[in-house]
N, C-alpha and C positions, 0 to 999 in steps of 0.2 A: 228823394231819398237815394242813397248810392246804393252802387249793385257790388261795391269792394267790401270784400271781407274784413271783418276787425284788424288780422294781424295788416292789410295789407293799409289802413285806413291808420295804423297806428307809424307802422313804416313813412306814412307821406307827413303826419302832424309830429312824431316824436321817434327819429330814425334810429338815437340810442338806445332807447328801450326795447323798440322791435330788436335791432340786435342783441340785445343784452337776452330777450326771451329767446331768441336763435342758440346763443353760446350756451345757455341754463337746459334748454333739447337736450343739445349735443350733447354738453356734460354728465347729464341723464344717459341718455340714449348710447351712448360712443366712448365714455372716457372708461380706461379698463379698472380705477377704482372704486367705479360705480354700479358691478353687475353681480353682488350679490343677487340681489332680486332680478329674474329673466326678463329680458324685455316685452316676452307675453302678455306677465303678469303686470309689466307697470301699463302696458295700453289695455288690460282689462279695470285697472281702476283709475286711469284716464276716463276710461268709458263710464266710470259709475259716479267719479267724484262729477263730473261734468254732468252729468245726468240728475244727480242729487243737488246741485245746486243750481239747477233747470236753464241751463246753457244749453238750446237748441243745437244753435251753429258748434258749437263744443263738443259736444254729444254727436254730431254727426262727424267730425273731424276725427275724431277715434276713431268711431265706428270702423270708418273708409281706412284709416291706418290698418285696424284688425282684420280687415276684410284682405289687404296689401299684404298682409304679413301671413297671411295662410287662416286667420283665427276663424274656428269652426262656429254657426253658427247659433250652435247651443252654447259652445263658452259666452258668445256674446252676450245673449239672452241670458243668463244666469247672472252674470256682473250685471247688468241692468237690474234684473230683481233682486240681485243683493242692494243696488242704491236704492229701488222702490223702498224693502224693507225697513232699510235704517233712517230712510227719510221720515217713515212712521217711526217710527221709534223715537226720532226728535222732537215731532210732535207730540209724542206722548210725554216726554221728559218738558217741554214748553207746555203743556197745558196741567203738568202738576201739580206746580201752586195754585192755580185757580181750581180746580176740581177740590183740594184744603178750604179754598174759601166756602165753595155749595159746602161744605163738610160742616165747618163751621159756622156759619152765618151769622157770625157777632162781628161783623164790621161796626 
């Protein structure tokens, strides 16, 4: 198994698209029609969407970004349980029809 990271694993099989996710950063991150939203707040829900959709290496890639960037570590912790939360909350919305079914039982 390799010890390279995705982005750098996706750079050696498919070096457009690594770029292409490099310029999509930036564009984010750097371009000045992009900064309504702080760049705080986009690495705290970096941190949650990554987290929510249970990307370890993702979720730690933030992380390290928010740590870089000054982000204290109660803001962290808080994005994190706001993706805990809503990731319940998906669950809850996915097991609704089935909880109508025990409801009903006239399959």
């Amino acid at each position: 198994m390799s010890n390279k990271t995705p982005m750098e694993l996706l750079k050696e099989f498919a070096p457009e698209f690594a770029k292409n996710q490099m310029e999509e950063k930036a564009l984010i991150f750097e371009n000045t029609n992009y900064q309504k939203v702080p760049n705080k707040y986009k690495i705290l829900i970096g941190i949650a969407v990554a987290a929510a959709l249970g990307s370890d290496t993702c979720t730690q890639m933030w992380t390290k970004m928010a740590i870089q960037n000054g982000l204290a570590n109660e803001e962290i912790t808080e994005a994190i349980m706001v993706a805990r939360y809503m990731k319940q909350a998906t669950v809850n919305d996915t097991v609704s029809n089935s909880f109508s079914l025990l409801i009903d039982k006239n399959i």
